[in-house]
BATOR-412173 format. One record per atom (N, C-alpha, C): residue in three letters; x, y, z. Coordinates in steps of 0.02 Angstrom, whole numbers, plus 50000, padded with zeros to 5 digits. Each point is the difference from the previous one (the first is absolute). Example, Ala and Ser with C-alpha at 12.3 -4.5 7.8 and 13.67 -1.06 7.14 Angstrom:
2
ala506604971650390 ala499555005950000 ala500455006050000 ser499825005349964 ser500425005950003 ser499615005550037 
//
This chain:
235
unk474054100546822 unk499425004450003 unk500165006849968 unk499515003849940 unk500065004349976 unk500065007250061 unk500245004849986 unk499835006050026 unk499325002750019 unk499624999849965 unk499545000749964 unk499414995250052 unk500054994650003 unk499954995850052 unk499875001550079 unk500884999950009 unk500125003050050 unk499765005650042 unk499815002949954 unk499925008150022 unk499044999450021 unk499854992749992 unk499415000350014 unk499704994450062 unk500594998050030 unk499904994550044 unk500335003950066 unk499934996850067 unk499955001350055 unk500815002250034 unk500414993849964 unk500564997250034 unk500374997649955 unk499915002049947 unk500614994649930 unk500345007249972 unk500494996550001 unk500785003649982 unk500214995749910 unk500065005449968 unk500154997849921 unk500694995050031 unk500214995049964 unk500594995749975 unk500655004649969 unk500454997350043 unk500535005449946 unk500325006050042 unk499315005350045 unk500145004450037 unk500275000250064 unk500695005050026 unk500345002050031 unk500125007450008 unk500145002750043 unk500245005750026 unk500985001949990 unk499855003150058 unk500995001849984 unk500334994050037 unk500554998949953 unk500484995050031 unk499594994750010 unk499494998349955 unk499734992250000 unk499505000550042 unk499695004950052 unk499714997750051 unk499144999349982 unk499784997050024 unk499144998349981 unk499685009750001 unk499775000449957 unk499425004549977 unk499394997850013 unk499844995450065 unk499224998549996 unk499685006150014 unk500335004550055 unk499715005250029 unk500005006649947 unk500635002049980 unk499775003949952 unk499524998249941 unk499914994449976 unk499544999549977 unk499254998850009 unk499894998750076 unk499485001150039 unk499665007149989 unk500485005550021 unk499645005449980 unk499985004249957 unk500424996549944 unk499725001649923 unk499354998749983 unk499844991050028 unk499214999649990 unk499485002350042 unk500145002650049 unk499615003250039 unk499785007949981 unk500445001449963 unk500035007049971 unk499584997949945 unk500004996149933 unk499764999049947 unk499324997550026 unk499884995150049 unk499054999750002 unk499895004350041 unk500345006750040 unk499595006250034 unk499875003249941 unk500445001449924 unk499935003949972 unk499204996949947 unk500054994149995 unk499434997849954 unk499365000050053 unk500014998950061 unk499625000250033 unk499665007650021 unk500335006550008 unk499865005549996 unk499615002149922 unk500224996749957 unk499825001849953 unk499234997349961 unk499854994750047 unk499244995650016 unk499635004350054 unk500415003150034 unk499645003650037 unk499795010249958 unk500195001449976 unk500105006049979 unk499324999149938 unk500054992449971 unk499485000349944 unk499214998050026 unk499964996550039 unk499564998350043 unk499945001350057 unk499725007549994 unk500005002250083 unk499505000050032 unk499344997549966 unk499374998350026 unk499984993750042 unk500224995649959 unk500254992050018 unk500135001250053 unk500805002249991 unk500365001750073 unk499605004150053 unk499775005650003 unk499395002850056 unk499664993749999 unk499484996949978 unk499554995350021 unk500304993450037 unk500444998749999 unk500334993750034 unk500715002150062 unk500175005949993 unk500675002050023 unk500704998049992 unk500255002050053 unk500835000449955 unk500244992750016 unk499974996250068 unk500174993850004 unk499714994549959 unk499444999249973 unk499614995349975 unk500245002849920 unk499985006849984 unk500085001949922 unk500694998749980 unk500635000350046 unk500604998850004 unk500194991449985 unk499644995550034 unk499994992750007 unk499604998749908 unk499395004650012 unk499934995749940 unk500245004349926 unk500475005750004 unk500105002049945 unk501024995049991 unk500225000950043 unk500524994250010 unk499854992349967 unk499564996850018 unk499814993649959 unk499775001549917 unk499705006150009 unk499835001049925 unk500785000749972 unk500355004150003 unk500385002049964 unk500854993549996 unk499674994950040 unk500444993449994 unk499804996249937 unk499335000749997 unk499684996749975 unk499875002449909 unk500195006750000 unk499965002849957 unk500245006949989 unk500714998349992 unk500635005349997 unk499945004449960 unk500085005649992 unk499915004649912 unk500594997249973 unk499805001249932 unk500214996649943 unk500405005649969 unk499995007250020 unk500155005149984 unk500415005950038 unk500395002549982 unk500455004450060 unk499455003750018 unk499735003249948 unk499215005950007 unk499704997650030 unk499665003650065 unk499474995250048 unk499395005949996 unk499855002849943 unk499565003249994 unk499154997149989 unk500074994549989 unk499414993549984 unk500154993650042 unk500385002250046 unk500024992250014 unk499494999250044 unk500004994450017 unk499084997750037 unk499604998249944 unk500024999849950 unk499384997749963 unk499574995450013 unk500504993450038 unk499344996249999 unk500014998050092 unk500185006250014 unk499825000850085 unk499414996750044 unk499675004949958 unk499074999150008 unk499824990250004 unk500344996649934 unk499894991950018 unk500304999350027 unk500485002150037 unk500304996450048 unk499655001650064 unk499755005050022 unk499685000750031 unk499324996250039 unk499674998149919 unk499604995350020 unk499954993749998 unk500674996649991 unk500204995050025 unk500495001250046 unk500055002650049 unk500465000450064 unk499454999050068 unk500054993450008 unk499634997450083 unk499865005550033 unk500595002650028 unk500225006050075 unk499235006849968 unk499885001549927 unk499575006349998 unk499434997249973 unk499654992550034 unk499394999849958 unk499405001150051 unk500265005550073 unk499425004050036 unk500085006549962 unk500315001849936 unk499915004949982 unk499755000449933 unk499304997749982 unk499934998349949 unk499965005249931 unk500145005650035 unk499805004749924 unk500845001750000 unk500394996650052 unk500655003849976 unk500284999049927 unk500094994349963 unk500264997849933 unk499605005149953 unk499375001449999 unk499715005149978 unk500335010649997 unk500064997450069 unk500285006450015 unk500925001149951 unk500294996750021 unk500605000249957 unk499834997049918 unk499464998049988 unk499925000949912 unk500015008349977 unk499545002750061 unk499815008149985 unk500465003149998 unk500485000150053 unk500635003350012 unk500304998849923 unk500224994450001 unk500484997949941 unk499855003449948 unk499355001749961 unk499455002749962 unk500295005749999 unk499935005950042 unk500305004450009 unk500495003449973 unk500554997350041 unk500654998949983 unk500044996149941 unk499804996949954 unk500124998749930 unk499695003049982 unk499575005950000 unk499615003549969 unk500545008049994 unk500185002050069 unk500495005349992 unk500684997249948 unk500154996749998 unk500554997449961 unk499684998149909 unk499444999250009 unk499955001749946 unk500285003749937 unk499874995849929 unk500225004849943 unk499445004649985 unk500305006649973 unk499375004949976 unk499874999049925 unk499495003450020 unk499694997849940 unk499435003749987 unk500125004849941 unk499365004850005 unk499664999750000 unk499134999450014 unk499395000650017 unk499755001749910 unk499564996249978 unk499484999849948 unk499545009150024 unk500095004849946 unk499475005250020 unk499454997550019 unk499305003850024 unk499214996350014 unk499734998849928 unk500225007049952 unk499794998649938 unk499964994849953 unk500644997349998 unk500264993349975 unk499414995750019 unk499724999450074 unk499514994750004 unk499455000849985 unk499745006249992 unk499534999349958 unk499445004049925 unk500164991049988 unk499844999349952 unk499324990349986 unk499665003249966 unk499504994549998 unk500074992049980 unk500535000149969 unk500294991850010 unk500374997250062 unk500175004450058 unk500184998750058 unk500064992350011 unk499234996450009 unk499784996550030 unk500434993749958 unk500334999149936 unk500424996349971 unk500944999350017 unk499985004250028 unk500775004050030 unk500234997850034 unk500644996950001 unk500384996250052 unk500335007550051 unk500105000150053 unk500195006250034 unk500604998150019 unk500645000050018 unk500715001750026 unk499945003350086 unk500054995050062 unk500075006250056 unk500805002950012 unk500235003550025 unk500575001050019 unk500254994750043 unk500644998450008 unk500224996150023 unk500065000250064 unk500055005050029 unk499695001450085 unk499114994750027 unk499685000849959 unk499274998850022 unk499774991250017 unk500035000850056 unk500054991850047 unk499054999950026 unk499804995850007 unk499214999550011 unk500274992850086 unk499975000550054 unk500214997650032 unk499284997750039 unk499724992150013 unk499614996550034 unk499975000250040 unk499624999550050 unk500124997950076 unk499404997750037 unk499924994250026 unk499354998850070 unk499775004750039 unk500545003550022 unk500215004950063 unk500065006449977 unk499695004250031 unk500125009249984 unk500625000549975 unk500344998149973 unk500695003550017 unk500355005649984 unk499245005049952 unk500325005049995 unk500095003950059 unk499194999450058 unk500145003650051 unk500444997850063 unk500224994249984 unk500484999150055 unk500815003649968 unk500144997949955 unk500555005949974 unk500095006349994 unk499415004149983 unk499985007250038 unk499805001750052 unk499844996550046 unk499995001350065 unk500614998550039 unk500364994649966 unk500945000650028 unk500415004849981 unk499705002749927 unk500415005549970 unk499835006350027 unk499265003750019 unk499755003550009 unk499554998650087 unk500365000850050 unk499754996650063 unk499265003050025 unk499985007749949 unk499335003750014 unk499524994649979 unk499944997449955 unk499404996949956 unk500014994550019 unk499334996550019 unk499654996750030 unk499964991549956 unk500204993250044 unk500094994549954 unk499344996349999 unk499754998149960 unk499444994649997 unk500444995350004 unk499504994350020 unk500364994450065 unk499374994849947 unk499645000949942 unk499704994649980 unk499785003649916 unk499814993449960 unk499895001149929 unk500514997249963 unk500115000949940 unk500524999249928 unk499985004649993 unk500515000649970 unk500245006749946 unk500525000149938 unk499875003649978 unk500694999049919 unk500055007049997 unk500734999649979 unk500375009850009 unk500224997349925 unk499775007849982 unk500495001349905 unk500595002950025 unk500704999649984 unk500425003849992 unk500465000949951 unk499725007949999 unk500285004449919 unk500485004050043 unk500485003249932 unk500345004450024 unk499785007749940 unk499655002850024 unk499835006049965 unk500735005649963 unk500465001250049 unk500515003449985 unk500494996750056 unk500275004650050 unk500554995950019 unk500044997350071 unk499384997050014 unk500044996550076 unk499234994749977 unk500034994350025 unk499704995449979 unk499375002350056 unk499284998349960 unk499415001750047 unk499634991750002 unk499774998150063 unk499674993550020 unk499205001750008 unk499464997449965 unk499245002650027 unk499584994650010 unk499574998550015 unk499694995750038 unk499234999849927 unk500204992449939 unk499395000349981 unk499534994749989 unk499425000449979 unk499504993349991 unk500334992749952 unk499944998550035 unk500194992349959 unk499724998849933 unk499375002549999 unk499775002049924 unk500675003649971 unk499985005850021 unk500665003549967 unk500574997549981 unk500304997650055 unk500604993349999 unk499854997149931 unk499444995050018 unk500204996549925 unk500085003849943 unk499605006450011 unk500065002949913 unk500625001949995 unk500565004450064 unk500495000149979 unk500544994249978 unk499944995450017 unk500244993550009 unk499894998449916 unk499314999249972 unk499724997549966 unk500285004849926 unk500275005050016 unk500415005449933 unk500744995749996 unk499994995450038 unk500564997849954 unk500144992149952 unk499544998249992 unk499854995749948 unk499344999949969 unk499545005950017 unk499395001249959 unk499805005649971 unk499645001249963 unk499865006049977 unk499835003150041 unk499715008149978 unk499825005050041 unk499464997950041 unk499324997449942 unk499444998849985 unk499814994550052 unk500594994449989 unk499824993150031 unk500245002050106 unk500345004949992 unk500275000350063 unk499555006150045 unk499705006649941 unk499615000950031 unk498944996650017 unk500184995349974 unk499084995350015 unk500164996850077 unk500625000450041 unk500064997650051 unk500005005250066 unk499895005549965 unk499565006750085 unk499465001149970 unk499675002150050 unk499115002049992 unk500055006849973 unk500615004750018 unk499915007449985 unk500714999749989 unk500295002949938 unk500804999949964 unk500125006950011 unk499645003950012 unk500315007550002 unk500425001250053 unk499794997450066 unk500535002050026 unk500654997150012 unk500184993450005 unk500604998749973 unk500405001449959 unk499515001049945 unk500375003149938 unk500355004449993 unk499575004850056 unk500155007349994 unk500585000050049 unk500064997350052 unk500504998950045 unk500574997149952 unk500314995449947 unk500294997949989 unk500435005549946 unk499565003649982 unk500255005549968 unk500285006950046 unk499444999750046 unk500435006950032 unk500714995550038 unk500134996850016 unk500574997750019 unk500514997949938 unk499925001949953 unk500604998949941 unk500014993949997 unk499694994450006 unk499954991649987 unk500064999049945 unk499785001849952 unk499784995749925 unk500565004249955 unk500264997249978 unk500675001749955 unk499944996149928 unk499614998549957 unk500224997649939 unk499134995449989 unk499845002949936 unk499414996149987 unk500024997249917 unk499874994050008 unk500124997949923 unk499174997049984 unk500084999849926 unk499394999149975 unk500104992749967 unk499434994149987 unk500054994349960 unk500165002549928 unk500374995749962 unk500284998749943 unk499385002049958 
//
């Protein structure tokens, strides 16, 4: 059995390993691995702290432990890890009385890949306009995530983040998240909107905005938040 392995099972001791004078290392190596999934496990907790508030520490502990058996980082950097948290989430039996949770850790994740983001300067307003617009492929920044949901989930996430503000308990919702300058912002918009932002990245300006009833204000939102970074024109 690899290390590697090992370090992810309950009770298995690598092949090969000993202590001083020959003697079994099961135990020191017991709490080597006990140390290595508190440390990956704190670190599921630190990125998803909504998750974790909404379920608590025994249930978020159990199921961030199976996640991270199940799907070890691949990377010493645990600055992204969790990516695909959120499906695991919603395929995990034990949280399917929590149905907007997998939702909720897409947002989180969103976030946090949004602060980690590369920069990338913002297109002036001027640049956009201009009267062939509507032919224009647009560029968003690489921060800008358009995130689905059945379930409010913007207001159940700022109401864990922010305990003043009040959660709706019914509806859908979809959150844009841009990062304007240097802390990522989450907002709560129309699904019309959604698609158009959605819809800037394999359609024109033109074709992506015929999918809201009123383009100004998204638009205008997508710009005051530094979103749109690079606009090219057809050949």
């Amino acid at each position: 059995m690899s290390w590697e392995s090992a370090l992810l099972t309950s009770d298995a001791t690598p092949a090969g390993l000993s202590g001083p004078r020959a003697t079994p290392a099961t135990r020191r190596f017991d709490v080597y691995r006990n140390n290595v999934m508190s440390s990956l496990v704190n670190a599921m907790r630190d990125g998803f702290i909504v998750v974790h508030r909404l379920v608590g520490e025994e249930f978020f502990a159990a199921m961030a432990t199976e996640y991270v058996r199940r799907a070890p980082p691949t990377s010493p950097c645990l600055t992204l890890f969790g990516a695909d948290f959120a499906d695991f989430i919603a395929a995990f039996p034990p949280a399917a009385s929590v149905p907007y949770l997998a939702d909720i850790a897409r947002l989180e994740y969103a976030l946090r890949r949004a602060y980690h983001a590369a920069d990338v300067a913002p297109l002036p307003a001027e640049a956009l306009a201009r009267e062939d617009i509507a032919d224009a492929r647009l560029t968003l920044a690489p921060a800008v995530r358009v995130i689905r949901s059945d379930f409010p989930i913007y207001a159940i996430w700022r109401a864990n983040i922010d305990r003043t503000k009040p959660s709706s308990s019914t509806g859908a919702q979809c959150v844009l998240v841009t990062r304007p300058d240097w802390d990522p912002i989450a907002e709560p918009i129309s699904s019309e909107d959604a698609a158009f932002v959605d819809a800037l990245a394999h359609s024109s300006f033109g074709e992506a905005a015929s999918l809201v009833p009123d383009l100004a204000p998204i638009f205008s939102r997508l710009v005051a938040r530094k979103s749109i970074t690079g606009l090219e024109m057809p050949a």
